[in-house]
C-alpha positions in Angstrom: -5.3 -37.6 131.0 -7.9 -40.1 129.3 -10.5 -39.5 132.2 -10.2 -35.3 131.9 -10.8 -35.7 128.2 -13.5 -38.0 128.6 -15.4 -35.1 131.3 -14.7 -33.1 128.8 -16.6 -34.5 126.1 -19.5 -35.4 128.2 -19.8 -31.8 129.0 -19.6 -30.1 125.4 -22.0 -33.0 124.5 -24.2 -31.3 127.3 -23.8 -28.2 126.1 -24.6 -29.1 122.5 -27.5 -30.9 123.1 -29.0 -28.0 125.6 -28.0 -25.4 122.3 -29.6 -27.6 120.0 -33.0 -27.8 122.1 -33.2 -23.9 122.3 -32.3 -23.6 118.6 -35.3 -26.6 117.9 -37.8 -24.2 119.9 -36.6 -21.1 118.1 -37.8 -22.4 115.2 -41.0 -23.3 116.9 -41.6 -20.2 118.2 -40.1 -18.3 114.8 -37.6 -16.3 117.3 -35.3 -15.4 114.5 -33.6 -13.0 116.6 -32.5 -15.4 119.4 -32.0 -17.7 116.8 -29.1 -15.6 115.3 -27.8 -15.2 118.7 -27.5 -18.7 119.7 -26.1 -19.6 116.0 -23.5 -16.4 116.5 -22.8 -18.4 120.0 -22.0 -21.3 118.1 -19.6 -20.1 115.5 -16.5 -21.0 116.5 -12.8 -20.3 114.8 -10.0 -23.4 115.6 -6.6 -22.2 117.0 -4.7 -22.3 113.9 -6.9 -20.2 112.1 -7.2 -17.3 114.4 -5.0 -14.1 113.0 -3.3 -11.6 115.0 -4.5 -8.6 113.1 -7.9 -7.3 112.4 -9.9 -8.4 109.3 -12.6 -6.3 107.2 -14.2 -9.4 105.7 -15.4 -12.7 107.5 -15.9 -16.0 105.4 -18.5 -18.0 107.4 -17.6 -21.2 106.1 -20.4 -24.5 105.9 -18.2 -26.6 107.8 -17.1 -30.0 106.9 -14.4 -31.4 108.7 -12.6 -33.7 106.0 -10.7 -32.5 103.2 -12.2 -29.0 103.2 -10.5 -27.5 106.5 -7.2 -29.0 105.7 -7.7 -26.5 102.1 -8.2 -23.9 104.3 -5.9 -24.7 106.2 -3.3 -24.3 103.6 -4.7 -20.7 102.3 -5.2 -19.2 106.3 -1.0 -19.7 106.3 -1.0 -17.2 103.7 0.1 -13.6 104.6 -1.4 -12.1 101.7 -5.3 -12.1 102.4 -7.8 -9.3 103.9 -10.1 -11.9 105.7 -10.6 -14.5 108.3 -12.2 -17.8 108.8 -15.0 -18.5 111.2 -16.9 -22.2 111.4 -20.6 -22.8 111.1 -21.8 -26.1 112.1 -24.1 -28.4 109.5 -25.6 -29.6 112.5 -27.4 -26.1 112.9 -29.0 -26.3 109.3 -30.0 -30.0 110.0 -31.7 -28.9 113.1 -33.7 -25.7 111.7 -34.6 -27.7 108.7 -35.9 -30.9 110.7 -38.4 -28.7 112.4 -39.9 -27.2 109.2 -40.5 -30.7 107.6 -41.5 -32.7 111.0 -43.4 -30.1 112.6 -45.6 -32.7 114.4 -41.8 -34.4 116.2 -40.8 -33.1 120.0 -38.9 -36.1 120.7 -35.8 -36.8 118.4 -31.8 -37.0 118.2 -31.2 -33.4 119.2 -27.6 -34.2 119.3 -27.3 -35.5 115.6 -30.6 -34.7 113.7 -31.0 -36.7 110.5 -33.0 -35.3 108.5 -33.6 -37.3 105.0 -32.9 -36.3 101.3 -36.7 -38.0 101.0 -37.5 -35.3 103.4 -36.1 -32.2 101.3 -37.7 -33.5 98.2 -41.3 -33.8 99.7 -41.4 -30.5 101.4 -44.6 -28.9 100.7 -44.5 -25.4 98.6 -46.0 -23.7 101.9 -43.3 -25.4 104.1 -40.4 -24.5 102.3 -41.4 -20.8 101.6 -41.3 -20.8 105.7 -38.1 -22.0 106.1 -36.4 -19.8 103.7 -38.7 -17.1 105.1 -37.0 -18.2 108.2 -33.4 -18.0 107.3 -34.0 -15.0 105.7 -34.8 -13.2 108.7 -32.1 -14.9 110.9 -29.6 -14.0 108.1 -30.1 -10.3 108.5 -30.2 -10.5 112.3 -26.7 -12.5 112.2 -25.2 -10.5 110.0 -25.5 -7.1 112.9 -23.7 -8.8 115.2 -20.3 -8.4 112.8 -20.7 -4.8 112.9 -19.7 -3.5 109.7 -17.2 -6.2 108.5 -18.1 -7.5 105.0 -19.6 -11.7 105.7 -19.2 -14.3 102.8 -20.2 -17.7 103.2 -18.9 -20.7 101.8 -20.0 -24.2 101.1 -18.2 -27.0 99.6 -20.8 -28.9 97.9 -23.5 -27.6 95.0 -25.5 -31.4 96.1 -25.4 -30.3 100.4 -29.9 -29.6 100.2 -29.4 -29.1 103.8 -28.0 -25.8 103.8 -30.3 -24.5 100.6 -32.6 -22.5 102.9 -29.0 -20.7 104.3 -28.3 -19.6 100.2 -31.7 -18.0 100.0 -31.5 -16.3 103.4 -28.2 -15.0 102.1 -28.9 -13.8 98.5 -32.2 -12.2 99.9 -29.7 -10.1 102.5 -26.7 -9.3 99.5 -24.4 -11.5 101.4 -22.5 -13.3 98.5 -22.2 -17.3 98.8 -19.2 -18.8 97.0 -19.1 -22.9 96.2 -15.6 -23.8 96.6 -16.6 -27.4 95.1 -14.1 -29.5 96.9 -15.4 -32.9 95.0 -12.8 -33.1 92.2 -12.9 -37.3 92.0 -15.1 -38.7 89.9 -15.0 -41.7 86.6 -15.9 -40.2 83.4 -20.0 -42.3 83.7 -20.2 -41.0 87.0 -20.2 -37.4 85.3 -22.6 -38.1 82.6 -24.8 -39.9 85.3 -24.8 -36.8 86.5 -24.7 -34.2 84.2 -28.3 -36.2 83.1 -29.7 -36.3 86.0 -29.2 -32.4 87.4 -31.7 -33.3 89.9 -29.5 -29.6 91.9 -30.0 -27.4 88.8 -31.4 -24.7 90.7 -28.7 -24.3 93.4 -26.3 -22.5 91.0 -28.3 -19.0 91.1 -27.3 -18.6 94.6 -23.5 -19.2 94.3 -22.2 -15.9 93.3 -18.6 -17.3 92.5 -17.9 -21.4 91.8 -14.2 -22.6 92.5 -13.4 -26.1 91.0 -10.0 -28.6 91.3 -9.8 -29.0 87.3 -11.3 -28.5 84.1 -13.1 -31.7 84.2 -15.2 -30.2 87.0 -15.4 -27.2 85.3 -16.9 -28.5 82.2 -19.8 -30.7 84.4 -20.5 -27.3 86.1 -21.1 -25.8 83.0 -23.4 -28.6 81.3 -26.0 -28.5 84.6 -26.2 -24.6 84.3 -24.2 -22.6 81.4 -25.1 -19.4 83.5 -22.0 -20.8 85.7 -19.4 -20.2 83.0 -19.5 -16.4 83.9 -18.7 -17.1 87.6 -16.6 -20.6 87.3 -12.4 -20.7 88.0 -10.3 -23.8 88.1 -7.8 -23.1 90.6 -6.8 -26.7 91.9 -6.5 -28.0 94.6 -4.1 -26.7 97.9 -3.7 -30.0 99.5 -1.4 -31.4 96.7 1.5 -29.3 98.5 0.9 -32.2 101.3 2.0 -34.4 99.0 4.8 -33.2 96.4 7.8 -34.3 97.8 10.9 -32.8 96.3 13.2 -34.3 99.3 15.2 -37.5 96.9 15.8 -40.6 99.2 16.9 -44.0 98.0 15.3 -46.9 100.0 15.0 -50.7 100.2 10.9 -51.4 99.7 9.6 -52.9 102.7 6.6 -50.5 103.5 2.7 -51.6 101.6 0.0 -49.4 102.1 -3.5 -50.7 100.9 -6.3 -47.7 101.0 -9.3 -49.7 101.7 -11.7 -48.1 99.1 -15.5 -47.9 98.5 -16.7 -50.5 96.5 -18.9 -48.0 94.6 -16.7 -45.3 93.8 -16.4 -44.0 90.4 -19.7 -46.3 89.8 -23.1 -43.9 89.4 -25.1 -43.4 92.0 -28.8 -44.7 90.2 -31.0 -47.8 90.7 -30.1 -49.3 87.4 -26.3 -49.7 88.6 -27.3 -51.3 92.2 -25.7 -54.4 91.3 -22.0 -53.2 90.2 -19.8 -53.0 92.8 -15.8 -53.6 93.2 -16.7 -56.3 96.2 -14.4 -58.9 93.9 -11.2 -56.8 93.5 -11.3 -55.7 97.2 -11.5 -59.8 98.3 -8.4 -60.3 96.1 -6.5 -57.4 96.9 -6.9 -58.7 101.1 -5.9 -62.5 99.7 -2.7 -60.4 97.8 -1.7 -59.0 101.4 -2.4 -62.4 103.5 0.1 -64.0 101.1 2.3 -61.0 101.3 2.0 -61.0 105.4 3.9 -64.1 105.4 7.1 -62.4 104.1 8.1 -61.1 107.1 10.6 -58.3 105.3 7.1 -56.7 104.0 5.4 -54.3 106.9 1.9 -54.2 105.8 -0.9 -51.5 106.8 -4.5 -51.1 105.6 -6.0 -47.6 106.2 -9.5 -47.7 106.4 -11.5 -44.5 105.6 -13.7 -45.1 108.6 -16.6 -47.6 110.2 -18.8 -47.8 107.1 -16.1 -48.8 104.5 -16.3 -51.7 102.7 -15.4 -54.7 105.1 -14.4 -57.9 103.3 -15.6 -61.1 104.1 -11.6 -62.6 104.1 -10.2 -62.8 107.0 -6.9 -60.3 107.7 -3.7 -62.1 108.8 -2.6 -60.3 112.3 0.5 -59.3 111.0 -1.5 -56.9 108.7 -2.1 -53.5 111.1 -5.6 -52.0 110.3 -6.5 -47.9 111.0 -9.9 -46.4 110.8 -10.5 -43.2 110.4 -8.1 -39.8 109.9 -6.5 -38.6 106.5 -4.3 -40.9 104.8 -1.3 -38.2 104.4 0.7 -39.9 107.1 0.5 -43.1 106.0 0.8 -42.3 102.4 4.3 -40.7 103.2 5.6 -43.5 105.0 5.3 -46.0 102.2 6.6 -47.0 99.7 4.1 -49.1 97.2 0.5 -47.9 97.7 -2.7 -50.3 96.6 -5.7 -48.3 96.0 -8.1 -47.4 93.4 -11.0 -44.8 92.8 -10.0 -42.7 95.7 -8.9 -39.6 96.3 -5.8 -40.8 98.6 -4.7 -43.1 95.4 -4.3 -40.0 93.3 -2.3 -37.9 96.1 -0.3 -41.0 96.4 0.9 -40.6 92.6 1.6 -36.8 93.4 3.7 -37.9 96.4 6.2 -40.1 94.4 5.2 -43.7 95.4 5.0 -46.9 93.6 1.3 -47.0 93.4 -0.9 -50.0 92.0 -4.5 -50.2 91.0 -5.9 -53.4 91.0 -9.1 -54.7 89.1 -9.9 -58.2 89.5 -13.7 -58.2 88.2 -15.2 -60.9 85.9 -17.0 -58.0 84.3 -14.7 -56.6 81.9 -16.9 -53.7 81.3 -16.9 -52.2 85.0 -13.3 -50.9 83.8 -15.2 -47.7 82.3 -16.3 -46.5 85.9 -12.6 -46.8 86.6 -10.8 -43.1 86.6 -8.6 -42.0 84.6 -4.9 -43.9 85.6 -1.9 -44.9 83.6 -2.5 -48.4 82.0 0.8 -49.2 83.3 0.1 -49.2 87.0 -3.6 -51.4 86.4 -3.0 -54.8 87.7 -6.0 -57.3 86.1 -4.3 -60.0 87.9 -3.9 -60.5 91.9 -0.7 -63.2 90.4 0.7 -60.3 88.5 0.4 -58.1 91.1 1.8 -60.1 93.8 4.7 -60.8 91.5 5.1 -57.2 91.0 5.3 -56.2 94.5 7.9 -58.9 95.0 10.0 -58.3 92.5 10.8 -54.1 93.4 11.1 -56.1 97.4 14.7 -57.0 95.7 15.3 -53.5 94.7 16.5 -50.1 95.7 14.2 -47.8 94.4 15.0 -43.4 94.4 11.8 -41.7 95.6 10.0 -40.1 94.6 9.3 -41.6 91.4 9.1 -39.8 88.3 6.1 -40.3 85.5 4.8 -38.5 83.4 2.2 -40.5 82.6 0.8 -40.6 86.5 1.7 -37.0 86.6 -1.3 -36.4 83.5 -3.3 -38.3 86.4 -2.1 -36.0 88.6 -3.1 -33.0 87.0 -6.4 -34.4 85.4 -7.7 -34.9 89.3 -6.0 -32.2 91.3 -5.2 -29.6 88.9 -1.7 -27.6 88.2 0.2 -27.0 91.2 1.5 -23.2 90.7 -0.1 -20.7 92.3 -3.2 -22.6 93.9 -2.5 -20.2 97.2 -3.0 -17.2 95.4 -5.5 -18.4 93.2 -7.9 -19.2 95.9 -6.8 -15.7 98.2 -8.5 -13.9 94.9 -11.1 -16.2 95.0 -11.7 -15.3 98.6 -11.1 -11.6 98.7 -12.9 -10.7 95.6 
């Protein structure tokens, strides 16, 4: 079974690195019609969103596989919509745009272009004006081939440069572009960093409608361009229905989940913060567990976002079973106390009922600001008190899910109200 999947990779890698080639030469050769056609080739629509009946509008949708397809996911099950998903992939923009900034390079990555953020801000004038030039032409030939179905496109990022030449193309052929802004996580300085910044002020006059998680979104939207208060909604967030659990269970704690985080989250993104990091806390919290490990009525896991998470320089005890890569959801429903901080899995742990802890173990008193916005109850400043903590509900039967109000606020502050996020988004969608 192994060896047929493994043929079968080798031979869709084949394919996509001969479809990226012609697409690279396209460009060259400014065959915008053949372009379209080998992009149209390329668009591709997963099993569980294909729809038995026929559909008058198509959302091409700027495909990003985490987060943002289990959204739509959640919205596709709905039976009340006029329209149907189809998926673009990124690596299509990264290619057309590599060729119009390294026009003298014939021999790169074709399978996995990487194109720079240096790249997209040294463009030249005259080089940019061709690549939207480009896309604009592709664009109208792509949108012939859906006959006279109604396209939208949608991207989940105002920041994603790479796909700025696909918004022009767009608005230059009235197809409407709608930012369904899936970040939602974010410390209160990481927000000002970047309301002051706005280094992606002129995206927003290509997004014809802007969908956000919560109002705290909402109002950073609104401070980079106040034009997008006339075409902003907060409609929150689908995924949390992965994670409310209504189904009451009393249980002995045995089960700890720590979500390996990134030691810079919730900490802005700019030179003059290079130096801050959450290195410290994450050492303790792995020292917490070892200790823990030894208790052999604990069952430990550490999820691990994936390869380029933080990897501590402590050594993990064997007993301690380490996953890479994946959502969190399963893991999060098995357990029963969660460690985690600025993530989003440590806020959808709160909205599933779990004894959730945040530790912060740093020296510097003053990296707590770039911490988000929890319940000072469940913020450990001590690995001792934590440890102790963890220990002491061992002893315990404890009714899941828990009930706070105070994590709910949390809750709600990240991921937004939970009633009627389905139907919020299907007007979102169909308008």
């Amino acid at each position: 079974m192994d060896y047929k999947i493994s043929i079968k990779k080798k031979i869709y890698r084949s394919l996509l690195f001969i479809h990226h080639i012609f697409l690279f030469y396209s460009c060259r050769l400014n065959l915008t019609k053949f372009c379209a056609y080998l992009i149209k080739l390329s668009l591709h629509q997963p099993k569980n969103f294909k729809n038995k009946f026929e559909n008058k509008k198509v959302i091409i949708v700027l495909d990003r596989f985490i987060g943002g397809r289990r959204d739509l996911e959640i919205i596709n099950k709905s039976i009340n919509h006029n329209f149907e998903f189809i998926f673009f992939k990124r690596s299509i923009a990264k290619i057309i745009f590599f060729c119009f900034c390294n026009k003298e390079k014939f021999f790169f990555n074709y399978l996995r272009p990487k194109p720079s953020k240096k790249d997209f801000e040294t463009i030249t004038e005259k080089q940019r004006k061709k690549h939207e030039k480009f896309w604009t032409d592709v664009i109208f030939y792509l949108k012939k081939y859906f006959d006279k179905k109604e396209i939208n496109f949608i991207s989940f990022a105002y920041y994603f440069w790479i796909e700025t030449g696909i918004y022009v193309g767009c608005k230059n052929n009235n197809i409407p572009v709608k930012l369904w802004n899936k970040e939602c996580f974010m410390s209160d300085e990481d927000v000002k960093q970047r309301i002051e910044l706005n280094e992606y002020k002129n995206v927003f006059r290509y997004f014809k409608k802007i969908s956000v998680y919560n109002d705290l979104m909402k109002k950073m939207l609104i401070a980079m361009d106040n034009k997008n208060i006339k075409k902003i909604s907060v409609n929150g967030c689908p995924r949390i229905y992965d994670f409310i659990n209504k189904k009451k269970i009393k249980k002995e704690i045995k089960n700890i989940l720590f979500l390996s985080f990134n030691t810079k989250q919730g900490i802005p993104l700019d030179e003059r913060y290079s130096n801050l990091n959450w290195n410290l806390t994450y050492d303790k919290v792995i020292e917490v567990l070892n200790k823990l490990s030894e208790n052999h009525h604990f069952k430990i896991i550490i999820k691990r976002k994936n390869m380029f998470t933080y990897k501590s320089s402590k050594k993990i005890n064997q007993s301690i079973k380490v996953f890479e890569g994946g959502t969190a959801e399963k893991f999060i429903n098995e357990a029963d106390i969660v460690i985690g901080q600025n993530s989003g899995s440590t806020i959808e742990s709160l909205a599933n009922g779990k004894h959730v802890m945040v530790p912060f173990f740093e020296k510097n008193l003053k990296l707590k600001k770039y911490l988000y916005k929890f319940n000072k109850d469940i913020v450990y400043f001590s690995p001792e008190k934590m440890e102790k903590k963890i220990l002491t509900l061992a002893n315990k039967k404890t009714s899941f899910p828990i009930k706070n109000k105070e994590n709910q606020k949390t809750v709600n502050y990240y991921l937004g109200k939970s009633k009627n996020v389905v139907n919020n988004y299907v007007n979102f969608l169909d308008s």
